[in-house]
Structure formats: C-alpha cells, structure tokens
C-alpha positions in Angstrom: 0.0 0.0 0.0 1.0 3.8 -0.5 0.2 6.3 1.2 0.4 10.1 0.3 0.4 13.0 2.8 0.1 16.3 1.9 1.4 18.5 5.3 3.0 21.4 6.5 5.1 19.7 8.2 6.6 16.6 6.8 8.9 16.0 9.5 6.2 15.1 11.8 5.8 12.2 10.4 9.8 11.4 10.0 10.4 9.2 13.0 6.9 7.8 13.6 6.9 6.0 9.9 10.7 5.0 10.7 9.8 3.2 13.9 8.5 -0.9 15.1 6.2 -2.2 13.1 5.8 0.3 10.7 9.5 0.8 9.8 9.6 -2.8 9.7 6.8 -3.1 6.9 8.4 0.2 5.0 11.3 -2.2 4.7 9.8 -5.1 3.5 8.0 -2.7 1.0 4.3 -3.8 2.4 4.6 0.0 3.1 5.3 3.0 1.6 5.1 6.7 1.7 4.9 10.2 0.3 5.2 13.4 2.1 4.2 16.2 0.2 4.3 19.9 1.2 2.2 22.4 -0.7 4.3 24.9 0.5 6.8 23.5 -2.0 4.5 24.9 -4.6 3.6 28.1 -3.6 4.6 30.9 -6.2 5.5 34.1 -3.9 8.9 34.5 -2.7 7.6 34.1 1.2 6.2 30.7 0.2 2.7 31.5 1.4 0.3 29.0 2.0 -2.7 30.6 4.3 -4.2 34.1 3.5 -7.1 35.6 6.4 -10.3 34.6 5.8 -13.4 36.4 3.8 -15.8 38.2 5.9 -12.8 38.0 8.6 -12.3 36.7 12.0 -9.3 35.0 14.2 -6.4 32.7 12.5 -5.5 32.1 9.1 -7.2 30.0 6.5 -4.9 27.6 3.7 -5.3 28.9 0.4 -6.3 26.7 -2.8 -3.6 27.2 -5.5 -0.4 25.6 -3.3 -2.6 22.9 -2.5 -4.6 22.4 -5.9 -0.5 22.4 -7.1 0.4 19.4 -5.1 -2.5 17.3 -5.5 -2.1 17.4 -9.1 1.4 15.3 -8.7 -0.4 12.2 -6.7 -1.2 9.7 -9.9 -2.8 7.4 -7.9 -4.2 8.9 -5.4 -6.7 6.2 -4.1 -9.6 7.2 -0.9 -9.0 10.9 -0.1 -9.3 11.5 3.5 -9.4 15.3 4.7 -8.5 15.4 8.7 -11.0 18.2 10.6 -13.1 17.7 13.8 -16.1 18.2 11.3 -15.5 15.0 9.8 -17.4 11.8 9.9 -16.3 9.6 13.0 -12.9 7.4 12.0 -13.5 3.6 13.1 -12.4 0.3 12.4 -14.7 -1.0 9.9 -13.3 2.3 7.7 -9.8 1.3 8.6 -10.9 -2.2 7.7 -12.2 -1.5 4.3 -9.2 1.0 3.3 -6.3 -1.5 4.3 -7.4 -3.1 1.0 -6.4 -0.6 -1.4 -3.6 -0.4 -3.1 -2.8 3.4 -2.1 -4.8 6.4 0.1 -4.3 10.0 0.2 -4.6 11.5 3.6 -4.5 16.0 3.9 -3.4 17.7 6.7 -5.3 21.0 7.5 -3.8 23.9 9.4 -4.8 27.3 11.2 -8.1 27.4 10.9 -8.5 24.8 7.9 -8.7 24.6 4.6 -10.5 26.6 2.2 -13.9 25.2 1.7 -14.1 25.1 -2.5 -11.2 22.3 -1.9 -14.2 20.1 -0.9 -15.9 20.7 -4.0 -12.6 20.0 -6.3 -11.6 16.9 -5.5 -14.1 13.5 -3.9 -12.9 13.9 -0.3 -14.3 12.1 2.8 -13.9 14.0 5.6 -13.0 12.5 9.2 -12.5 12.8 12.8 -10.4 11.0 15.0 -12.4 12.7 18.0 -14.8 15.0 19.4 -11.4 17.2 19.8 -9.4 20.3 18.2 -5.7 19.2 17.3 -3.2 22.1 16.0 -3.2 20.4 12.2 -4.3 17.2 11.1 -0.9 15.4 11.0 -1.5 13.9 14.4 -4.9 13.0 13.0 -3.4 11.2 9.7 -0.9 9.1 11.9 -3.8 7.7 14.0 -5.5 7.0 10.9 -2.0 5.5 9.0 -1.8 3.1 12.1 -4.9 1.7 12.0 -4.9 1.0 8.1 -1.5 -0.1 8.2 -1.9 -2.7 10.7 -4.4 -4.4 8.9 -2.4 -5.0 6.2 -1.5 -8.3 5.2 2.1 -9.5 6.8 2.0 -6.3 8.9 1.4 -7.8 12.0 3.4 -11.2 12.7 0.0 -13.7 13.2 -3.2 -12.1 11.9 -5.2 -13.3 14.4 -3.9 -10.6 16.6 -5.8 -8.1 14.4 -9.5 -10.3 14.7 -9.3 -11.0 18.7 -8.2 -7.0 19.2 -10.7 -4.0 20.2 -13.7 -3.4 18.0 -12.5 -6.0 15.3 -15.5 -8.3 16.3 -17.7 -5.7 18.0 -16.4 -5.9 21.0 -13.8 -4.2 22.9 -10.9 -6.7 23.8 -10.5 -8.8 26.9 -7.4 -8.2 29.6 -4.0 -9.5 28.8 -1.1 -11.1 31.6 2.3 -12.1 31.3 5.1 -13.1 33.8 5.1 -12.8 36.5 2.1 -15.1 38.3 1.8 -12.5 41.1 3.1 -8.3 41.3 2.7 -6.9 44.5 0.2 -9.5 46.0 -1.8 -9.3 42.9 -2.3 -12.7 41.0 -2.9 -13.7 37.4 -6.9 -14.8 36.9 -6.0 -18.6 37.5 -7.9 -19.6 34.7 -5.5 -18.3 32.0 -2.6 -20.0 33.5 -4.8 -23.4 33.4 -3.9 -24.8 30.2 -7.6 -25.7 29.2 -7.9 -23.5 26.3 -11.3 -24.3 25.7 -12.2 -22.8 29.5 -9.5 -19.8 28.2 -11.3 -18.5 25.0 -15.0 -18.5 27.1 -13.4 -16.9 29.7 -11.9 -14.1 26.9 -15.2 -13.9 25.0 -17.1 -13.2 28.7 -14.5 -10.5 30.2 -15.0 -8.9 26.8 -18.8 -8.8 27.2 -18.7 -7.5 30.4 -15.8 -4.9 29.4 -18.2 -3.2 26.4 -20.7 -3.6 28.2 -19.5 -1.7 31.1 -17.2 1.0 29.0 -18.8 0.8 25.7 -22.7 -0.2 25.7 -23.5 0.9 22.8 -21.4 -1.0 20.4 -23.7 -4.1 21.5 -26.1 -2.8 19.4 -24.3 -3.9 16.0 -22.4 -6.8 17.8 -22.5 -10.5 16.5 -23.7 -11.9 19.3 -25.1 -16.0 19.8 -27.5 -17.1 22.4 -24.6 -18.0 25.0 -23.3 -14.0 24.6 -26.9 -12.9 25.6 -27.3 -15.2 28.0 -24.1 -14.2 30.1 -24.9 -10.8 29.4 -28.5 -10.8 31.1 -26.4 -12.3 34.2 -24.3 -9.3 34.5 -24.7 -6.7 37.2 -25.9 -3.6 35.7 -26.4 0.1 37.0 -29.6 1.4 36.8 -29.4 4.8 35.4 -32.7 4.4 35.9 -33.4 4.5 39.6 -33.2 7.8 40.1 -36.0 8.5 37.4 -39.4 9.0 37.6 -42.2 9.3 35.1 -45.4 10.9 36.0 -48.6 11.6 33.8 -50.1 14.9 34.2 -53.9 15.0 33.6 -54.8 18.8 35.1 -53.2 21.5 34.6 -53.1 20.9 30.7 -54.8 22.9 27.9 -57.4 21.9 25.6 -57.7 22.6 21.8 -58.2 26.4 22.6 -55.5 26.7 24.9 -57.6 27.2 27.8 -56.4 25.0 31.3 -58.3 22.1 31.8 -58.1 18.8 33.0 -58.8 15.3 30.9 -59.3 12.0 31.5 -57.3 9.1 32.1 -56.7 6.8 28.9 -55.9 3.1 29.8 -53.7 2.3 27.4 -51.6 5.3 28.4 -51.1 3.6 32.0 -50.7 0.7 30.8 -48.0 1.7 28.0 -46.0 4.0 30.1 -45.8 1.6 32.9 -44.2 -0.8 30.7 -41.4 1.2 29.1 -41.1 2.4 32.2 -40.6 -1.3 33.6 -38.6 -1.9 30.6 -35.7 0.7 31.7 -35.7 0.0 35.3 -37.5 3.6 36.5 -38.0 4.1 40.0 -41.8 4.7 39.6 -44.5 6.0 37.8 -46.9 8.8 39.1 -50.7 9.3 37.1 -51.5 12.5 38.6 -55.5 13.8 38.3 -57.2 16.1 40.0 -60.8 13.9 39.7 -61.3 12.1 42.3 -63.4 9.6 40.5 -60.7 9.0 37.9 -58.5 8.3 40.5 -60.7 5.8 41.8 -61.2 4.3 38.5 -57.3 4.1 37.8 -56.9 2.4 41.2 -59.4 -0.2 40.4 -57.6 -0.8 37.0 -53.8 -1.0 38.7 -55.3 -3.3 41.6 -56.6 -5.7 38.8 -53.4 -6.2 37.0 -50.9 -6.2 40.6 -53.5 -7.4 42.9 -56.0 -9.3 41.4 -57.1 -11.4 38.4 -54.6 -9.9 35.8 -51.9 -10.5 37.6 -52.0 -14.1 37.5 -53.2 -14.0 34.1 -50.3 -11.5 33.0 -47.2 -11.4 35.4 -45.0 -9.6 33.8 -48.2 -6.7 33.1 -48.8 -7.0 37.1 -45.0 -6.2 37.7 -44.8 -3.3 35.2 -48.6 -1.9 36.8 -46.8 -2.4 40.4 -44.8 1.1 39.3 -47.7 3.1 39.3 -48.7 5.7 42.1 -51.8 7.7 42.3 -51.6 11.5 42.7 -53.9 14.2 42.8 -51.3 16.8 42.3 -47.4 18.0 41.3 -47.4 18.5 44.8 -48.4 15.7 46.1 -45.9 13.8 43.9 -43.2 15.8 44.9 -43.8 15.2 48.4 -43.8 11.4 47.6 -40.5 11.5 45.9 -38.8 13.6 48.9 -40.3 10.7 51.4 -38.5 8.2 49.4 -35.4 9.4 48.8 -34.6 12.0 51.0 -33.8 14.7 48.0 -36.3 17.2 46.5 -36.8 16.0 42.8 -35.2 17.8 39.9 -38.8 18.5 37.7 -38.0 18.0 34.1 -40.4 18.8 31.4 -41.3 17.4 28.3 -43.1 19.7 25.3 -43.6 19.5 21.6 -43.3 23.5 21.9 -41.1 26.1 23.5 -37.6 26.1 24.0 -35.3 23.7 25.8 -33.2 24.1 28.3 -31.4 21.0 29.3 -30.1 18.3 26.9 -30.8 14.5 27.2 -26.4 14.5 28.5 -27.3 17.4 30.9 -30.1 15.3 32.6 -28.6 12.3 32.8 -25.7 13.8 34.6 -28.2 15.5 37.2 -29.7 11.8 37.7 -26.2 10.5 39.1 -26.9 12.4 42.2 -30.9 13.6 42.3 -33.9 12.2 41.7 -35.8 13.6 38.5 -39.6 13.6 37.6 -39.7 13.7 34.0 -43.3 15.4 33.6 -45.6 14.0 30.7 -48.2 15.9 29.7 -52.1 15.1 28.5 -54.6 17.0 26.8 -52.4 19.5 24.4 -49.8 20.0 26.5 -48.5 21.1 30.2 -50.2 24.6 31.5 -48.1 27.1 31.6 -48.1 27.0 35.7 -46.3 23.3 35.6 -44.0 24.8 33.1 -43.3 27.8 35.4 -42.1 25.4 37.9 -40.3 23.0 35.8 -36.0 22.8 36.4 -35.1 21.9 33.3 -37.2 21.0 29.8 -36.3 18.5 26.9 -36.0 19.7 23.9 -39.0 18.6 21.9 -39.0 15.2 20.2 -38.7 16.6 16.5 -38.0 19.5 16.9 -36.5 20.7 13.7 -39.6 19.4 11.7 -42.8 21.4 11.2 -44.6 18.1 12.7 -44.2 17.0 16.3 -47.6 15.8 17.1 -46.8 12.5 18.8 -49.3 10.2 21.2 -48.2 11.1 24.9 -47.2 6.9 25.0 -45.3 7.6 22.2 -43.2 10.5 23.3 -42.3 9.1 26.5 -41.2 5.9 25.1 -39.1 7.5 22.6 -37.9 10.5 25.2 -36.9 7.4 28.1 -34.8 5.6 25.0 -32.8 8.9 24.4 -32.2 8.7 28.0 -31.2 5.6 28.8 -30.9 3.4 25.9 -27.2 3.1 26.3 -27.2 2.3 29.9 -28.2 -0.7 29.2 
C-alpha cells in the first residue's frame, strides 16, 4: 500500500513511519510513503500557503492554489481522507475497508482549515479521530495511518492478533497477563494460566462482554452476538441509570384545543404503556397525577386488577410493570412522595412538543447520578403554563426541527426514556 500525505510539516511524520512495526513493513516494502508539502509549490517569494479569511475573523485560512498544485502530482491517489473535527467519526470497519487498497491520500489541514471550495474540487471524505481540536491534522493522519496499516497483510506477525483485538469483532478486547504469576500480591486470573484453552477463550469472550458492556454499551447494538453471549450478558450486574427517574402523567393543569387550562381524563392504554417502558428501563416509579377524584378511583381499580387481582395471574410480567404506578392528585403531592422516598427534592424535568429547551438529554442524565428527576408528561395539548413555570429543566422537543411533532403522549415518553437511557443498558 502507499500512502500520500500532503502536510506542512513533513517531519512530523519522519520518526513515527521509521519506527517498530511500521519501519519494519516500509522495509519489506508492504509500506510506503509520500510526504508532500504544498508549501513546495507556492509561487511568492515568502512561500505562502494561508491568507485571512473572507468576511474576517481570528487565525488564518490555507489557500487553494499551493494545494490544488500538489495534489495534481499524486497519480494514484486512491480514498481521499481530509483530517477536521467536522469529519465523519474514523473507526475500524473504515480502517478495515481502506487496508485493501492499493494506495490512500490523507490532507493535513492547518490554522483554521482549509479553504472550503477544496471540498468541491476533489471527492474527499472528511474524518474525525475525536470529538477534539488538534493544531493540524498530522496527528490526525498518523492515527489513521496506524490503524490502516496494521491491517495490512504480513503487517502484524499472526493475523489473528488483528481479529481477537478492540472493536474488530464488536467488541472491545479482553485483559491480557504475562510473567510474573503474582506483582505486589496481585495474582494472574487462574484460569489463564490453566492450560484448558477451551475454558480460556470462554473466559476471553465473557470478560469482553462484560468490558463493552460496562465502558462501551452501545457497540452491543451492531455486535454479533449467539444465544450464550446474551445469555451471560442478562447475568451481568448492571447500573440502573434508571433508579433515580421517575415518570409521571399529568392529567390537570393541561390545555385543551383552545389553549384554555383544563383537566382530561385518564386513557388506559396510556397507563398501561408507560408503565411498561417504564418497567422496561428499570424507573424508579411511575406517578398518574389527576385532580378527579373519581378517575382516580377508577385508575386504582384498574392498577389493583393487573398487581392485585385477576390480571396478575393471568399476566405477570403486566402485574410487575402496573406495580410502578402511584396515584396523585397533584405535582405537589408527587413531589412530596419523591422527597419521602429518597430523602432529596426531585429535579422536575419537562417534556413539550413547543417552547424552548433548556437541558439536553447529557445534561439530565448527569443530574440523575446524584438527584432524583420527575420527568413530567403531559395530557390533553400540552402542560399549562403553571407546571411549566415550575419545571427545572425542559427536553427539547422530540422533532424539533420538523414542522410536525404531534406524537401520542405513550409515544413520546417511550421515545424521550430511549434517548435517556438506551445506552445504559
């Protein structure tokens, strides 16, 4: 494979393409490189490359010409890849799929980038090593260079060390020893000194589980996974983000059609629905708040069925997620109930399909680490403006860049809890 890199600075990359296994591939010519500087190709005598940006601002911006100049000597150019924070994500399966070309082009931004009409000259991809602003894109290009390289056939002395390694299957990778048995009273795992190989790779397959699922949840979403993974997996331990999270159904104060307060009644399927996903990602409770006495009496009847009486031996796992669900005829009164439970005042976070938000799904879930939090549902056309008043913090709404958001209230809080807490796991 080749690889060109056009850079500002070509000796960055001097030593780090010299050394271990990459020097060692350069040698055996499974490697090789190009460093190009488009600074070689400017055309004033101060060899400028970066000019101050139209419609101004801080920092300088690399001008086309010295660049266009240099591209124009790569013949086989291959995948461009442009380094910039604005990129796509960089991950395995990209470094995967370009360790099979024959050659890869990888540009190195500086100051404040690149001219953006370079994007529209030549098909470049461009991609992020991280949610993070480097002083160029060199360092960028060597993380990327090392992960394409290493895939490479007769880079790496046994292959299998690039399929057992982090992300290659899914999965992040599973803890390593060597010699000696025992450091400073800690031992080796016994089990990888046993011998039993067979005991050895189930052991390595578990401890890799447990590792993404711990650091890394999310990745278990596209994982290849059999019926023993999942298995082990539902066995596993798990933190409840959860249990600091309530959901509660408001039926009064909430407007009607004309905007005027009112209050509705209570739908079954909404308890019944909201209880569940609410089961499903291990709340603390659920709250049905009305003002009606009679409805409340009516939604007590129907929880008492499903926890208490018939349905719940016709329908366990129904009875279990009903169990969740506390009557209230107030915000206050829930509030109160929260404080008597855990000992904290609640953080009250709002849902709307309207009005402006104020707290990000990341922001809440960093409050529920140490507080309790109501997340507030509302019936009817939406929470009255005095709920709102009260609120802490409120979600942005569901679709909130479309001109449609009109979404069933068992809708939105399914959707709104999966934002929250679907990679908790």
């Amino acid at each position: 494979m080749h690889i060109n890199i056009l850079t500002l600075f070509p000796e960055f990359f001097e030593s780090p393409l010299s050394s271990g296994l990459m020097g060692r591939a350069v040698d055996a010519g499974l490697l090789s490189f190009s460093l190009i500087n488009p600074r070689d190709f400017a055309t004033d005598r101060h060899k400028s490359v970066d000019d101050t940006p139209y419609g101004g601002g801080p920092g300088m911006v690399m001008f086309l010409p010295p660049l266009a100049a240099a591209m124009q000597t790569i013949q086989e150019p291959g995948a461009l890849l442009l380094m910039t924070p604005r990129g796509k994500p960089f991950s395995q399966k990209k470094a995967q799929n370009l360790s099979k070309s024959e050659s890869l082009t990888l540009i190195c931004g500086r100051y404040e980038g690149i001219d953006a009409r370079f994007e529209d000259l030549y098909p470049v991809e461009s991609v992020s090593v991280g949610d993070f602003v480097l002083n160029g894109g060199e360092s960028a290009a060597l993380s990327v260079i090392e992960a394409v390289s290493r895939l490479v056939p007769g880079f790496m002395g046994k292959i299998a060390s690039g399929e057992e390694e982090s992300f290659s299957g899914g999965l992040l990778e599973y803890p390593h020893y060597t010699r000696p048995e025992e450091f400073e009273g800690l031992k080796v795992p016994q089990i990888v000194t046993s011998g039993d190989h067979g005991r050895i790779a189930t052991w390595r397959r578990q401890k890799s589980l447990e590792t993404t699922l711990l650091r890394r949840p999310e990745l278990l979403e596209e994982a290849t996974l059999d019926k023993h993974d999942v298995k082990f997996l539902r066995s596993l331990p798990r933190p409840r983000l959860g249990r600091n999270l309530y959901t509660a159904l408001l039926h009064h104060p909430v407007y009607d059609p004309r905007k005027k307060v009112t209050a509705v009644s209570l739908t079954n399927l909404d308890l019944h629905d909201i209880s569940r996903v609410s089961r499903s990602y291990g709340l603390a409770g659920m709250y049905v708040q009305t003002i009606l006495a009679d409805q409340r009496e009516m939604a007590e009847r129907l929880v008492q069925h499903w926890v208490n009486g018939p349905g719940s031996r016709s329908n366990p796992d129904r009875a279990e997620a009903m169990s969740l669900i506390r009557l209230a005829a107030s915000l206050d009164e829930i509030i109160d109930d929260v404080h008597e439970r855990t000992g904290q005042i609640p953080y009250l976070a709002a849902t709307s399909a309207v009005g402006k938000a104020t707290v990000s799904a990341s922001e809440l879930r960093k409050v529920m680490d140490d507080r309790p939090v109501v997340l507030l549902f509302g019936t009817g056309h939406g929470l009255a403006r005095e709920v709102m008043d009260r609120v802490d913090g409120t979600l942005p709404p569901i679709r909130y860049m479309d001109d449609y958001n009109h979404l069933s209230v068992r809708a939105a809080a399914a959707i709104t809890l999966d934002r929250l807490l679907a990679d908790a796991y």
